[in-house]
C-alpha positions in Angstrom: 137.0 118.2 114.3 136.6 119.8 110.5 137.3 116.3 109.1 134.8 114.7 111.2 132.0 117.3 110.3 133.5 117.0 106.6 132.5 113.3 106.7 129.6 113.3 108.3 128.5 116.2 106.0 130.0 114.1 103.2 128.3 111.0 104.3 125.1 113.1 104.0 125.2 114.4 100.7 126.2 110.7 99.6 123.3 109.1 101.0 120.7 111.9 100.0 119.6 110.4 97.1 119.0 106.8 98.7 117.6 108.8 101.5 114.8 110.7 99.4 114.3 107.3 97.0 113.4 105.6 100.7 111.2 108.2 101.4 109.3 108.6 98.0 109.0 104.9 98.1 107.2 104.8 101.5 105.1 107.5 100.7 104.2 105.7 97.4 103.3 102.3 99.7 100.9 104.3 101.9 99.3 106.4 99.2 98.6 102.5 97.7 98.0 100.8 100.8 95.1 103.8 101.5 94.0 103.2 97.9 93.4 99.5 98.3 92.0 100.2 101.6 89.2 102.9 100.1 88.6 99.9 97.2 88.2 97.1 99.8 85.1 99.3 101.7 83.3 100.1 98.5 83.6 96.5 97.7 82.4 95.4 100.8 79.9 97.7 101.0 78.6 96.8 97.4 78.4 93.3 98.5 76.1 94.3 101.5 74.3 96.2 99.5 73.8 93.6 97.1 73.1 90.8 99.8 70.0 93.4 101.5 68.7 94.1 97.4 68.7 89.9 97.0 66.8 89.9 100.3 64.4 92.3 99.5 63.4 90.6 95.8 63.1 87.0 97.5 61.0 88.9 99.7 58.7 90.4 97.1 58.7 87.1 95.6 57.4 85.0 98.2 55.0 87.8 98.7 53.6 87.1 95.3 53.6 83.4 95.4 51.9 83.7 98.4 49.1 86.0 96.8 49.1 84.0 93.9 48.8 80.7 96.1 45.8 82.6 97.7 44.2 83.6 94.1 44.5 79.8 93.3 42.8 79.1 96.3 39.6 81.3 96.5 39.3 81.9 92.9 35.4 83.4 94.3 37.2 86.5 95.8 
């Protein structure tokens, strides 16, 4: 029975290391997957953002060719 817990505690302490390298790395992974995640909703918020600011200046501008359409029209008023 003390040889078998010998190995196994041997076993242990010779895997430790690949153990803790497994570990860092998947912490690592999710620390970067959760970065690229946070990047990917700014970016796709920007890109709303910018879609609603596009709207609003076409908008404005077919506001003013429409008043300027108008002043063409009825240059009296």
């Amino acid at each position: 029975m003390d040889f078998l817990l010998a190995f196994v505690l041997t076993g242990l302490v010779a895997s430790s290391g690949w153990i803790v390298w497994g570990l860092g790395r998947s912490w690592a992974r999710a620390r970067y997957r959760r970065h690229e995640l946070q990047l990917a909703r700014a970016r796709s918020t920007a890109e709303v953002r910018q879609a609603e600011l596009t709207a609003e200046v076409r908008e404005m501008e077919l506001a003013n060719e429409t008043y300027q359409d108008f002043v063409r029209r009825h240059p009296e008023r």
